[in-house]
FIZALUM-266718 format. One record per residue: residue in one letter; x, y, z of N, C-alpha, C in turn. Coordinates in steps of 0.2 Angstrom, whole numbers, plus 5000, padded with zeros to 4 digits. Layout:
N
AXYZXYZXYZ;...
***
This chain:
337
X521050515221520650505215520750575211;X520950625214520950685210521450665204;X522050655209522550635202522550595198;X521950555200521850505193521550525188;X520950595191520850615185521150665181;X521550685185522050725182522550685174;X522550645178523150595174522750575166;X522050535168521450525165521450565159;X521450635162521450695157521850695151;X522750685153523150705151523250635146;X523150575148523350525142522650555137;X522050565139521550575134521650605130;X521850675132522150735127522550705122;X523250685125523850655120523450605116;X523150545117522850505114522250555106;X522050595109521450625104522050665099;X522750685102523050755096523450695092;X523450615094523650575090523150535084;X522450555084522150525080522050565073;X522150555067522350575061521550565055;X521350515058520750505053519950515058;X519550525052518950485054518650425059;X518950375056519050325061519350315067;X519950345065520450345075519850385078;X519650435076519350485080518650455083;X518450425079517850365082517950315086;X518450285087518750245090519150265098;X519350335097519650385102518950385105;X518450405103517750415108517550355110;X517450305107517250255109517650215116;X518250235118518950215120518750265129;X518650325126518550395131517850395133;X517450405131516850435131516150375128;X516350305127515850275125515550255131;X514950195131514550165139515050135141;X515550115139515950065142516650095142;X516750155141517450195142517650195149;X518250235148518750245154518450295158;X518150345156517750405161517150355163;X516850315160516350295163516650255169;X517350215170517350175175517450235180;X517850295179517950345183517550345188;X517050375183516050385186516050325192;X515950265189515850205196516350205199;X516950255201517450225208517050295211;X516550325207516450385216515850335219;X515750285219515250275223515650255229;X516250235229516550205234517050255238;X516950335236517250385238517150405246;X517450435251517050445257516450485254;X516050515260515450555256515850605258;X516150635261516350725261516750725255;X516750685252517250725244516950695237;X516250675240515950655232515750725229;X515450765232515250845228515950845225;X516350855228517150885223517150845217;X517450785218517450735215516950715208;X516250735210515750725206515950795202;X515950845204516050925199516550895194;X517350875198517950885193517750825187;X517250755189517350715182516650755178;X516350795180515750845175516150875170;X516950905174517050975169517750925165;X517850845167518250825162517950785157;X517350765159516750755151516750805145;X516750875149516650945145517250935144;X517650945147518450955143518450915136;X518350855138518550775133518050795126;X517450805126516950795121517050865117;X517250925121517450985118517850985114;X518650945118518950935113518950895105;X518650825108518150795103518050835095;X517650865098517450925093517650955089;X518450995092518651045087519250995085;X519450935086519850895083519550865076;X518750855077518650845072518350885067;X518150925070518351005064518851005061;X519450995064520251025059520550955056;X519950915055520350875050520350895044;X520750865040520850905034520150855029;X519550905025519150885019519450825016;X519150775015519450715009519450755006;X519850754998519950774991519350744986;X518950784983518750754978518950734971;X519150684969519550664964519250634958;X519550644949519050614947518250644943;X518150694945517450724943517650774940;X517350764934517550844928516650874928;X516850904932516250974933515851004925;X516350994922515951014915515650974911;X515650904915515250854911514650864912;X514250844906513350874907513250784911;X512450824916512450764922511850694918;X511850654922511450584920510950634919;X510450594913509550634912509250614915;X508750634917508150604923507550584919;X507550524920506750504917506450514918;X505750554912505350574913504550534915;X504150544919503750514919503050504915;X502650474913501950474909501550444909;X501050454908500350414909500450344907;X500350304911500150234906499850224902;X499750184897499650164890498650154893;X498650134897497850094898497450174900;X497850234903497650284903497550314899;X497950334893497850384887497450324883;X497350274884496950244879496150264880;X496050254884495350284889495250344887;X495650404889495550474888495350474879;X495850454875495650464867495150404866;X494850364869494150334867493750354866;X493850394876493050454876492950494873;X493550534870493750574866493350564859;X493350524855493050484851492150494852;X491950474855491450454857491150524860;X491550564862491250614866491050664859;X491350664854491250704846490550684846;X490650614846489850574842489150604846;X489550634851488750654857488650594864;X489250564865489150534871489150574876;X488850564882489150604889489450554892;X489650564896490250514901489750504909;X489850444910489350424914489750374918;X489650364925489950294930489550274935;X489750224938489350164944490150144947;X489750114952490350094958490449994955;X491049994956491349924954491149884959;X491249904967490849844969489949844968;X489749814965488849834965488549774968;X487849764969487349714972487049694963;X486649624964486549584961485849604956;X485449654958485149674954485349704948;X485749764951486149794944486549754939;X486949694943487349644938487049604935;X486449594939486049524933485549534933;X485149554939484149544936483949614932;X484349664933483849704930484249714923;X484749664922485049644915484949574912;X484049574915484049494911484049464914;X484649444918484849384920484549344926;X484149314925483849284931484049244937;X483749254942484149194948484249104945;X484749074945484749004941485149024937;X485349084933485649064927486149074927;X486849024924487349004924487949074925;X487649144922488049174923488249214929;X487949184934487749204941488249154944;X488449094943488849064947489249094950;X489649064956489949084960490649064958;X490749034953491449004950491549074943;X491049094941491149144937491049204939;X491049244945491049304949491549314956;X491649374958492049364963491549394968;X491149344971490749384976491149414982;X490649464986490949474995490649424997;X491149415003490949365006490949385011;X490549445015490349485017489549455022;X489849425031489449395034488949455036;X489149495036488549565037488349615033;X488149575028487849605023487249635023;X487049685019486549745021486149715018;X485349695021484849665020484349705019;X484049675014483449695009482749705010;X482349735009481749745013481149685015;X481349635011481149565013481549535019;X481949555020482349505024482849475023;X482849465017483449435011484049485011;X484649415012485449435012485549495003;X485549525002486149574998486649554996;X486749494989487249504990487949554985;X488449544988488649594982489349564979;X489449604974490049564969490649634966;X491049604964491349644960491249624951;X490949694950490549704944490849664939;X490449624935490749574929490849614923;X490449684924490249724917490249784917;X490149834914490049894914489349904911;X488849854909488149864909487949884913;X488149874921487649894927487649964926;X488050004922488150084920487550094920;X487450054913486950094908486150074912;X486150034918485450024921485550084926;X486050104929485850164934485650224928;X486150234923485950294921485150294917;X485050244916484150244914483850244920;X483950224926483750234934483550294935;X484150344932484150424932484050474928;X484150444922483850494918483350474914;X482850504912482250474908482550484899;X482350434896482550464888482250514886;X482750544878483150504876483950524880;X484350464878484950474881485450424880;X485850454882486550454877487350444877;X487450384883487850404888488550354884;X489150344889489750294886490050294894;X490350244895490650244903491150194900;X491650204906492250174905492550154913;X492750094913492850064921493049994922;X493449984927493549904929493149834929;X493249794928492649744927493149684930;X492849654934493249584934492949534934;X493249474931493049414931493649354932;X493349314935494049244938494049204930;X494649234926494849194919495449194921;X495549124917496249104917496549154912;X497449194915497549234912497949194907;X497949254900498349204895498749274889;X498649274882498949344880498349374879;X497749334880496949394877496549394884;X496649354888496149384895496649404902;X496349424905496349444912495849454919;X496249424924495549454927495149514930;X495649544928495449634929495449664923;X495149684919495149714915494749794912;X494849834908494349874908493849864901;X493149884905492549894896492549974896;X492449984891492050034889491350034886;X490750044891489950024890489750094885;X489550084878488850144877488150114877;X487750164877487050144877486750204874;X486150184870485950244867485350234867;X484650264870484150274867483750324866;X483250304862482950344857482450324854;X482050354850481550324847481650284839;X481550234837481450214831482250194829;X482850174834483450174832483350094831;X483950084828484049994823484649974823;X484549904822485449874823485849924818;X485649944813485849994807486250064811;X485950094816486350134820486750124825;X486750074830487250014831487750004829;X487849964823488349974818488850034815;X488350084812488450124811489050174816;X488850184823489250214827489950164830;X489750084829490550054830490850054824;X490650064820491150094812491450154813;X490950194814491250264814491850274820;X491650254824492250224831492850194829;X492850134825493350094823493650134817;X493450184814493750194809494050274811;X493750324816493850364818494550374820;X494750284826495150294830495650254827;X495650184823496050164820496450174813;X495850224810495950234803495450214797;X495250224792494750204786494850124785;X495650104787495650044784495649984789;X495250004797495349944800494749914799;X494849844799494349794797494049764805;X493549754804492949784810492449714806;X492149674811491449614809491049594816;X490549594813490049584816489649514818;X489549464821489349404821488949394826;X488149374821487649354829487849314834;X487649334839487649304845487049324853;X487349274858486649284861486949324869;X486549384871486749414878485749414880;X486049394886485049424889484949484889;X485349534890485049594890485149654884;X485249614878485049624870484649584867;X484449604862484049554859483749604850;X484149614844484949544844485349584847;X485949504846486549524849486949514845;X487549544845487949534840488649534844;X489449494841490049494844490249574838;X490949594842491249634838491949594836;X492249594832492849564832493149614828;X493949624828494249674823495149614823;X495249634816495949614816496649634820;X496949594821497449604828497849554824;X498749574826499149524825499249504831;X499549464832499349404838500149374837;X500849374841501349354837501349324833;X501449374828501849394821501149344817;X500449344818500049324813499549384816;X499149384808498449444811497849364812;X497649394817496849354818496349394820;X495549354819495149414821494949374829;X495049444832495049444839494249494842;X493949454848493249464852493649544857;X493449584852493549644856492849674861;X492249624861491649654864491149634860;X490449674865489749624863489449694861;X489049684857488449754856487749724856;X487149754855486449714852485849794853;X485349754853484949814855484549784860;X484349844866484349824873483549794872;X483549734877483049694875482449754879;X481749714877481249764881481249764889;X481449674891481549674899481749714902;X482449734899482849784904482549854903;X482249864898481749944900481149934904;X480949884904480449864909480749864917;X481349864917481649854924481549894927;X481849954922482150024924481550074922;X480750044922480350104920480350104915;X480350114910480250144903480050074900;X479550124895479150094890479450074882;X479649994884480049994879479349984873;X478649994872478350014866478550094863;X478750124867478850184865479550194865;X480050174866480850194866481350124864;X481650134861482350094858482950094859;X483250064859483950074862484550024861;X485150044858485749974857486250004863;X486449964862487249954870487749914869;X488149924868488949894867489449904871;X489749844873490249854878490849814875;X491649874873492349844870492649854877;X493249784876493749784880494149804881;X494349894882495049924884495649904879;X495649834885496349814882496649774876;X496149754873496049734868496049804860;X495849864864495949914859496549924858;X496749944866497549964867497949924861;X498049854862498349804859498449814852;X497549814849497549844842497849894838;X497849964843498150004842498850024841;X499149994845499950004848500249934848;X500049874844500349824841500649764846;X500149754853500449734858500049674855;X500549614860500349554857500049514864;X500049544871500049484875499749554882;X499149534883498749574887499049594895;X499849524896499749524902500349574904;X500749604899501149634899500849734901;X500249724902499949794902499849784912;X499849754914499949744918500549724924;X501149714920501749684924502049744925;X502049824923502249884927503149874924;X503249834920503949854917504149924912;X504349944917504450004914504849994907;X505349954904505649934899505049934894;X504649914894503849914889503749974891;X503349974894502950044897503050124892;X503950124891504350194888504250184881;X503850134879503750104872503250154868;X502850164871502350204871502050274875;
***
């Protein structure tokens, strides 16, 4: 068996000073040295060796692995570098994309921006909330239609945290960014002067002007002796601030429980390739119930609150025609702006 491995050794060698590439060379190993090579069957004939010559035997296939894998090695060191061919080093290299904020970002930041001039502070509430903040202490009473479960996305949440009667808690994800303005009257006493900006969801069918996730921007103001006249006055100065002197801005009663009045906001938008007046948000002045909720004597304090729809700004602004596209993360749009 010695001279087998002797022999073993010497086609190995001549075999490995024959391989010229990458490939032979991986093939040479796989050939010598893989789980199923020829030193491996070596390996299984010492079991059949007598036993006074396995030590020898066991040593010399140790120091023909080393020989073999060693050689391995500096064979494939001296292969000659591929040539790189083809590349002019003096050419200037591809440019790298730069990254940047999303459009629904920087529309946010230049809102409050807007608003934070006028004397807003910047206020928030958590997107999933319970039903107090979302409906009763906004009016909205147990039974009424805006409570349905086809129109919110409740938890469905079998352990839900129970209320000091006994009663399930239930919780939703926020339809509005009024729940805002009821914590921050929760917390601060008037007058006060806030604007919040955050996600709202509601199950709409999506189309080029709804979404189910969207963002409002909520302000509320109060103070003593204020009127739909200051109301107005501050989503004009907003829409003309941020649009320009010549964006056309209307105002059209309408009904919210937790105003009273209440009026829609609409502003012109072109809508492919036609302009129409589109529901950018709802304003009014805050009914007395909702200061009655949160404490405060609505015989002595006043207050309006207005909530516009993010996306519907961005739109107007930046001449987008279809809501859903601020969401599908194509970058090809996205560099547009």
């Amino acid at each position: 068996m010695l001279e087998l491995i002797a022999d073993t050794e010497l086609q190995a060698l001549a075999a490995l000073q024959g391989a010229t590439s990458a490939d032979q060379l991986d093939r040479w190993r796989t050939e010598w040295l893989g789980m199923n090579g020829r030193l491996k069957d070596l390996m299984q004939q010492l079991k059949s060796a007598p036993k006074e010559t396995k030590p020898q035997l066991g040593k010399r296939l140790n120091e023909l692995k080393a020989t073999l894998e060693s050689a391995w090695d500096v064979r494939k060191q001296a292969l000659p570098t591929a040539e790189v061919k083809g590349i002019d080093l003096t050419e200037p290299g591809l440019p790298m994309g730069e990254g940047r904020r999303h459009i629904l970002s920087r529309t946010i930041d230049e809102i409050l921006d807007v608003f934070g001039q006028m004397g807003f502070a910047v206020a928030d509430g958590p997107e999933i909330e319970d039903e107090w903040h979302n409906f009763t202490a906004l009016n909205i009473p147990e039974g009424h239609p805006a409570r349905d479960a086809t129109d919110n996305f409740y938890m469905g949440d079998p352990n839900a945290d129970r209320g000091a009667a006994g009663g399930t808690v239930k919780r939703l994800l926020r339809t509005q960014t009024s729940t805002v303005q009821i914590r921050a009257m929760e917390s601060t006493p008037p007058p006060l002067k806030v604007v919040a900006v955050g996600r709202v969801y509601r199950p709409d069918t999506h189309d080029a002007t709804h979404f189910s996730m969207f963002h409002q921007v909520e302000g509320l103001c109060v103070d003593r002796d204020l009127s739909m006249r200051d109301l107005k006055a501050a989503l004009l100065h907003f829409a003309h601030a941020y649009f320009g002197e010549d964006a056309e801005v209307r105002m059209r009663p309408s009904f919210f429980p937790f105003t009273e009045p209440s009026a829609e906001v609409d502003m012109k938008m072109r809508i492919r390739d036609q302009w129409q007046w589109v529901e950018i948000g709802g304003c009014g002045m805050v009914d007395p119930n909702v200061f009655t909720a949160v404490g405060i004597d609505p015989a002595q304090w006043r207050g309006f609150a207005f909530g516009l729809g993010v996306e519907r700004i961005a739109m107007r602004r930046y001449g987008i025609s279809d809501i859903r596209w601020l969401f599908e993360n194509d970058a090809r749009f996205l560099r547009q702006f």
